[in-house]
C-alpha positions, 0 to 999 in steps of 0.5 A: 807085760806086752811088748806093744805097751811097753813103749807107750809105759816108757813114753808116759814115764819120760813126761813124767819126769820131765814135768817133775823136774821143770816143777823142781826148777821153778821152785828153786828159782822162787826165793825163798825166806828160809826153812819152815817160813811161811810162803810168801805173798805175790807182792813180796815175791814181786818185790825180790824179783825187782831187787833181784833185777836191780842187782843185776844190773848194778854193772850196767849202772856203774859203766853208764856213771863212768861214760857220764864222768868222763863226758863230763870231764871231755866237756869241762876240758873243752872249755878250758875251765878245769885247770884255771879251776885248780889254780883258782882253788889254790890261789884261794887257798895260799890267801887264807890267813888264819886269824888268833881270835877264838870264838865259841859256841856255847852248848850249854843251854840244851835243857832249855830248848825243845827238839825242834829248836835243838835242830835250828841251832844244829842248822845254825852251827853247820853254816858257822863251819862252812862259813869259817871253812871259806873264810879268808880270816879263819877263826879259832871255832870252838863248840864247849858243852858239846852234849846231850840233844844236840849231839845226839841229833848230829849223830843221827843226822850228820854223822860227818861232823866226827870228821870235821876240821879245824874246829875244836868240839869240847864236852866241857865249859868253856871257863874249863878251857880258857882263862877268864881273863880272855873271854868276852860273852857277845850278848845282846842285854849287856851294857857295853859296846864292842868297839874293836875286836881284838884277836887275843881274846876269845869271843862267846857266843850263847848257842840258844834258839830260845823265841826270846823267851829266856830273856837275859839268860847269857847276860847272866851267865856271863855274870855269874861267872865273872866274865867280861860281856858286851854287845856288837855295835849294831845301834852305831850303824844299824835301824832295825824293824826286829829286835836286836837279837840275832842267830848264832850264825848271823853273829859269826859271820858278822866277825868274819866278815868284820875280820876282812873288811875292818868295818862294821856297817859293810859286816852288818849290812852284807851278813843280815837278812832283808827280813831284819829291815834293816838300815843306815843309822844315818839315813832313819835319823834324816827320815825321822827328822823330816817327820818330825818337820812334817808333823811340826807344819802341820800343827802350826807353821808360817803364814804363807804355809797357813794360806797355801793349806786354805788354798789347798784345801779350798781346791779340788782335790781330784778330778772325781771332786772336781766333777761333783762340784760342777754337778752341784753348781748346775744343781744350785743353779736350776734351783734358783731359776724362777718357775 
């Protein structure tokens, strides 16, 4: 080999390898899915690189979370309001008084109910924990038969409710837990009125989203089992549109709120929904009483009603009618007019 080709041969062997190694770079900057994968397509290839992306700015994201707290922080101490907020929560706190009354959720009733009701009164059990959590009178909260769909749905979508307090969640019946003697089912069939509550007892509630097609079902219960039942006073002090039937969390809140006020009509009336329709006894007994008047002039009252009716009727009822009749007077009248 000459002299005068060697440099070139040299030239040509230094690219060589240098393009060799930049293709050996890029191949092990691409991600790879592991030995005899099949190669990826470029939206995956795509789609690591955001997540790779994404993770490396994991940090920058933490700083700019931390800078945000403490803005935050800087601006609630401004206003002076995160330490009365500490003291308000405390205060809050020291006026709690834990009441002795038990009130359970019956979770017996779970083959009676399909998987979209079985999430309602999952719905419904979570508001009676908050509710009792921020009351002023706690309850003793029992949950008995706790089981089947309903347990596995707060499995899969409320997995903090292993990590709740001052609540007392039993797989057994309740009659297992508690003497029959103390126990009252709250059931709306039930031909006892619920006077006063009294804190000795336990107080059950039926945990059934049933669309009032299991009618009766805890009145049973409660009578196969030998147990003292009896409805809230809601017809004392309460007119409804709906049905008398109320959610398992309408009923708790309505015992809390009984708890603080020691009233039934402001426990009703502050717990029911608009939706309910619902009114004073007092005020749909004066409503009805004047339809009843209505109805009674109407079919016959006094004279001076009678004549006040003719009068009534013989005049005008609107300025339309009243136009009409002009206009059939000077009708009558050109008629009569000699031709």
């Amino acid at each position: 080999m000459s002299s005068e080709m060697l440099p070139t041969f040299t030239e040509t062997s230094n690219v060589d390898k240098k393009q060799t190694l930049d293709e050996d770079q890029e191949e092990s900057q691409k991600p790879r899915l592991g030995e005899g994968s099949e190669p990826i397509s470029k939206r995956q290839m795509k789609k690591l690189i955001k997540q790779k992306q994404w993770e490396e700015q994991r940090e920058l994201r933490k700083q700019k979370r931390k800078e945000k707290r403490k803005r935050k922080k800087l601006e609630r101490q401004c206003q002076g309001e995160s330490h009365s907020d500490g003291n308000d929560r405390k205060r809050v706190r020291r006026d709690v008084v834990h009441s002795t009354l038990r009130l359970i959720v019956d979770c017996s009733f779970d083959d009676l109910m399909v998987l979209k009701d079985i999430k309602k009164l999952h719905k419904q059990i979570q508001r009676c924990y908050a509710e009792n959590r921020r009351a002023l009178h706690p309850v003793q909260f029992y949950l008995t038969s706790h089981g089947g769909q309903l347990k596995k749905n707060m499995d899969e979508n409320d997995k903090g409710w292993v990590n709740w307090k001052d609540i007392h969640i039993k797989p057994e019946h309740y009659s297992e837990l508690i003497k029959k003697e103390d126990l009252i089912y709250l059931t709306s069939d039930s031909p006892n009125i619920l006077k006063e509550l009294d804190e000795s007892k336990a107080y059950v509630i039926g945990g059934l989203v049933d669309h009032n097609h299991c009618k009766g079902v805890t009145y049973k219960q409660a009578s196969d089992y030998g147990i003292s039942h009896a409805q809230l006073p809601l017809g004392n002090f309460v007119k409804m549109n709906s049905r008398k039937v109320l959610a398992v969390n309408h009923v708790f809140e309505i015992i809390l709120e009984y708890l603080e006020t020691r009233d039934w009509q402001e426990a009703f009336f502050t717990v029911l929904p608009q939706r309910k329709g619902a009114v004073p006894t007092d005020k749909a007994c004066e409503s009805s009483s004047h339809d009843k008047q209505a109805v009674r002039v109407e079919e016959g009252g006094s004279d001076s009603d009678s004549s006040e009716e003719e009068r009534s009727r013989n005049e005008p009822d609107s300025p339309r009618e009243e136009k009409r009749d002009k206009e059939n007077h000077t009708e009558f009248t050109i008629s009569s007019l000699p031709h």
